[in-house]
C-alpha positions in Angstrom: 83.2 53.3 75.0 83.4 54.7 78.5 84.0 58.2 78.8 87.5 59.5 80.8 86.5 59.7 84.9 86.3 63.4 85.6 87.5 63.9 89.5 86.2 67.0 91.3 88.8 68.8 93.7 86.3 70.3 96.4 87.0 68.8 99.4 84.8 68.2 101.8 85.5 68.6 105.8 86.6 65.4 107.1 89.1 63.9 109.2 91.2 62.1 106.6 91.4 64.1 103.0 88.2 63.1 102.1 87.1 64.9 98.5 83.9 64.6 96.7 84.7 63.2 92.8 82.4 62.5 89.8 83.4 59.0 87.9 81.8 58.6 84.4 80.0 55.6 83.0 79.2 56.3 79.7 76.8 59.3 79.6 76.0 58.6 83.2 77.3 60.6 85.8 78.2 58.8 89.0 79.3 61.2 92.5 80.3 59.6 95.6 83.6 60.6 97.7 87.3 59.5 97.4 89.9 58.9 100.2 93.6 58.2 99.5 96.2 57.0 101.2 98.6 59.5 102.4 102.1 61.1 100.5 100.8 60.1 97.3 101.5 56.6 97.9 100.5 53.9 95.2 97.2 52.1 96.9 97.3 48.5 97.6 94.0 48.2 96.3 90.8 50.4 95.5 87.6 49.6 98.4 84.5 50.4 96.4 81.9 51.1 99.2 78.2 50.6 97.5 75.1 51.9 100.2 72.0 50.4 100.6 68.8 51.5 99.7 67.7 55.3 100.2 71.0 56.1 101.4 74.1 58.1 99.4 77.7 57.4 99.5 78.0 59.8 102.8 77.2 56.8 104.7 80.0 55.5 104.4 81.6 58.7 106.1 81.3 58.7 109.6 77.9 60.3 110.4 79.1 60.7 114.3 83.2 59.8 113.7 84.9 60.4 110.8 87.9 58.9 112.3 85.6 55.3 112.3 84.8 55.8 108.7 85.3 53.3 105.8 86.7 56.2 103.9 89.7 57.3 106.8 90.5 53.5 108.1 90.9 52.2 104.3 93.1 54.7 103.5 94.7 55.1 106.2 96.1 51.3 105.6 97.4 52.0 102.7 94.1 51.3 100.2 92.4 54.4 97.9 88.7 54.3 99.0 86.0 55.6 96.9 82.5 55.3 98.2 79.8 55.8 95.3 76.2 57.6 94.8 74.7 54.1 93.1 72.9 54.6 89.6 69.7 56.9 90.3 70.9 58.6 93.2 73.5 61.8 93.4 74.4 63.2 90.2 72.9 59.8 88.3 69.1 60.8 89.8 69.0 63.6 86.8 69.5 61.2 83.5 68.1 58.1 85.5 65.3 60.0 86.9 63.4 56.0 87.9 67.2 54.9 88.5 68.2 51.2 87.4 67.4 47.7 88.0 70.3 45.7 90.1 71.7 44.3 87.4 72.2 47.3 85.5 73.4 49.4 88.3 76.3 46.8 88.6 77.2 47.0 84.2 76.9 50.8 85.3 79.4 50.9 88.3 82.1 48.4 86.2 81.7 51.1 83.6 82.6 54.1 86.3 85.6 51.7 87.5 87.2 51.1 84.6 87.1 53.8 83.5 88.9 55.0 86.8 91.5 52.3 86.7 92.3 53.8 83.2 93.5 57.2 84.9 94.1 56.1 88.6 96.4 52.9 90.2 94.5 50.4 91.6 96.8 48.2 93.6 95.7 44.5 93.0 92.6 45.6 92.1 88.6 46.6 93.4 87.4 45.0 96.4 83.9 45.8 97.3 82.0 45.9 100.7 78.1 46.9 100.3 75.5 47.7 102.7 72.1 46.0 102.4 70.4 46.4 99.1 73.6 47.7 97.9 75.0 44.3 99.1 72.7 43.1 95.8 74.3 45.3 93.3 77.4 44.1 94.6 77.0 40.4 94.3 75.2 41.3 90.6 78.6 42.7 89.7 80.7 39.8 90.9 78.3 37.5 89.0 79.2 39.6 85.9 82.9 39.7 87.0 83.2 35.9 87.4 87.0 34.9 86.9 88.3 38.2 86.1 89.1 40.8 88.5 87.3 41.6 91.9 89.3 40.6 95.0 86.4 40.0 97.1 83.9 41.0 98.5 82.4 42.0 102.3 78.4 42.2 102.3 76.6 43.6 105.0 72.7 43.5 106.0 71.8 41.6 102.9 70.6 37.6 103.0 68.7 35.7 100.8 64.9 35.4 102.2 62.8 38.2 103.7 61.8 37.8 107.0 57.9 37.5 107.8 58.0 40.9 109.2 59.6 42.8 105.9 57.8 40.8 103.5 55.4 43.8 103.3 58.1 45.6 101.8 57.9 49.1 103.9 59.8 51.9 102.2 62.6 52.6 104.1 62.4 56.1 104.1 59.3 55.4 106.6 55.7 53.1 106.2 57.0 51.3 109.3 60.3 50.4 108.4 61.9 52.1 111.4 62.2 49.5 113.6 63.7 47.3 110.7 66.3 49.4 109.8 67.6 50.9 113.0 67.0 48.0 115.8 67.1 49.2 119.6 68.3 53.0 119.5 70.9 51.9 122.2 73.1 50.8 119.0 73.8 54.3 118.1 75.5 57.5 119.5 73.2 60.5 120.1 72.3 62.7 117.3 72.4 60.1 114.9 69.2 60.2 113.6 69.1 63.7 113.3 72.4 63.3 111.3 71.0 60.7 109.6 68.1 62.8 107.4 71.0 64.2 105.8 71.9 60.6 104.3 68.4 60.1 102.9 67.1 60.0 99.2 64.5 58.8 97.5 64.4 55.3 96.3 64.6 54.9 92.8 61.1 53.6 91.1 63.1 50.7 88.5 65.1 49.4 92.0 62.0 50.1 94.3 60.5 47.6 92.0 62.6 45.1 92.4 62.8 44.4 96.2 60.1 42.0 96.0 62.3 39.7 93.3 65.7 39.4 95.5 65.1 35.8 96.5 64.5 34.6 92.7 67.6 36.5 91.6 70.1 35.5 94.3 70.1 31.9 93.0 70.4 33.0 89.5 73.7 34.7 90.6 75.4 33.0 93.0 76.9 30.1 91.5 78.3 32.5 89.1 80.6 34.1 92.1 84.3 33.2 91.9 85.3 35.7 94.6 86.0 35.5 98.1 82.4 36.5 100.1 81.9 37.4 103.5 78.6 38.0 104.8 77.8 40.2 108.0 74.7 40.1 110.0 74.2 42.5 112.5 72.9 41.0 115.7 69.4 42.9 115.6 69.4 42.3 111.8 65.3 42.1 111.6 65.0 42.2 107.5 66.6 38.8 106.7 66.0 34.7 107.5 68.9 34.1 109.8 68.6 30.8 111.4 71.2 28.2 110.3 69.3 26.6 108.4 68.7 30.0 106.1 72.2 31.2 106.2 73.5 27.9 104.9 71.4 27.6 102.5 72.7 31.0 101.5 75.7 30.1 101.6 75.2 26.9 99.8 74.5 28.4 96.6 78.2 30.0 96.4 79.5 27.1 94.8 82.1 28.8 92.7 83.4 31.5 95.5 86.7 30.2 96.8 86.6 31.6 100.2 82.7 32.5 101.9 82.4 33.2 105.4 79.4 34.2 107.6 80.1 36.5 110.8 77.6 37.6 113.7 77.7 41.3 114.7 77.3 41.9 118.0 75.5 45.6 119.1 74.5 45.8 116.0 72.0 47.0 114.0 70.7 47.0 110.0 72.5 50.3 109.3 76.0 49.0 111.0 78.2 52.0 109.5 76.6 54.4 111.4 76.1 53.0 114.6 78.1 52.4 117.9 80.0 48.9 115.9 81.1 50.9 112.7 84.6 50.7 113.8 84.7 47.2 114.7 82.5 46.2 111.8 85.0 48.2 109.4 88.4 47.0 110.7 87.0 43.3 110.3 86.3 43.8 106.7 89.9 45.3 105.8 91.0 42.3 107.5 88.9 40.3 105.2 91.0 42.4 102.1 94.0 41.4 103.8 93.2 37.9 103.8 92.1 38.3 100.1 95.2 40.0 99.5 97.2 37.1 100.9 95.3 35.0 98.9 96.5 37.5 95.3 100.4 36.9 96.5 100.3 40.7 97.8 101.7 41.9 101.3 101.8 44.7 102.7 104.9 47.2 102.5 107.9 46.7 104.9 106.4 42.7 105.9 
């Protein structure tokens, strides 16, 4: 049985009521950062932001402008966003010292939301939008979620095949995964990688260990998907196969997903939330939830 979600009330200094909170999955602790839409309104849904690898829930944060964030635009249309530490990282890196395989990390983040749907509204429900390997545990939970609940879905930064260049796997804390990870430093306002060491964390040894699998357990999952998926590639997205050819046969194994679409990023690169097209990037994926909404039978207040 899950244990009741436990919500912090520090705040933290940001530019739309953006507190730190602690969800509980089980015996596993699980910190990350909640925004809410203002007055106290009832949300129309909840956007569960997931970060990619070596990364913590302040990514989704605004590193450079809050006011571009996931965290203030979400709420700020009327949605409750909470942006998680995934299993192994943040509070979770103390009990899962080597951190979780995907597939558990997603059985360990339905835990943590049900068990914050029991004390919080939801709206019509979790919609999910993931960065990178992130963008795995999130497809892992919709496979486990198949017909019953998750609006959709908005994956960034994660395909199906490696690219010849990141087949050597480089950390991406450093062993040459720079140029992978950032593209041409152009993409990004100044300071931001300085910023950016303050996003960092080690990668857990149990997920670390399972990069090199990805493209034997994305077919395994996919035709499992029965919610709406939209996939962004950032125009100097260097870790992925993104010819046509690649993308639709990603695509091709959503068989079950009502709704998948495949966007183009332009001025983009790997890390999209903090970079120069966070905003735009953002704002296209609540109007992805809109369209998902539409899809539920909900509109918005006052249409």
């Amino acid at each position: 049985m899950t244990a009741p979600v436990s919500l912090s009330a520090s705040a933290t200094a940001a530019a739309f009521a953006v507190r730190a909170v602690t969800l509980h999955a089980g015996d596993v602790p699980l910190s990350g950062l909640l925004a809410e839409p203002e007055g106290g309104s009832e949300p129309r849904s909840v956007i569960v932001a997931v970060h990619g690898r070596g990364m913590c829930a302040d990514y989704f944060n605004g590193l450079t402008d809050p006011a571009d964030s996931l965290l203030t635009l979400g709420a700020r249309l009327g949605h409750t966003v909470l942006a998680l530490d995934r299993p192994g990282y943040g509070a979770s890196a103390g009990p899962l010292p080597d951190g979780q395989p995907l597939g558990e990390q997603a059985t360990t983040l339905h835990r943590a939301l049900a068990g914050f749907a029991r004390h919080h509204p939801t709206g019509s429900g979790f919609f999910v939008v993931a960065h990178s390997d992130g963008g795995k545990v999130a497809l892992h939970m919709a496979a486990q979620d198949a017909g019953s609940g998750l609006i959709g879905l908005d994956v960034n930064g994660c395909g199906w095949r490696y690219a010849p260049e990141a087949r050597h796997f480089p950390d991406t804390l450093g062993g040459g995964a720079s140029r992978l990870n950032w593209g041409p430093l152009h993409l990004y306002s100044p300071g931001t990688f300085r910023a950016s060491r303050a996003l960092l964390r080690p990668v857990p040894a149990r997920e670390a260990a399972q990069t090199a699998t990805w493209p034997v357990q994305y077919p395994r999952l996919a035709g499992r998907i029965t919610s709406p998926v939209r996939l962004t590639f950032a125009e100097h997205e260097l870790w992925w196969e993104l010819d046509d050819e690649a993308l639709a046969a990603m695509t091709g194994q959503l068989t079950a997903a009502p709704v998948v679409t495949v966007e183009r990023l332009s001025a983009a690169g790997h890390n999209i939330s903090i970079g120069r097209a966070a905003r735009a990037y953002h704002l296209r994926a609540l109007a992805f939830l809109e369209e998902c909404l539409r899809r539920a039978g909900d509109t918005p207040a006052g249409s």
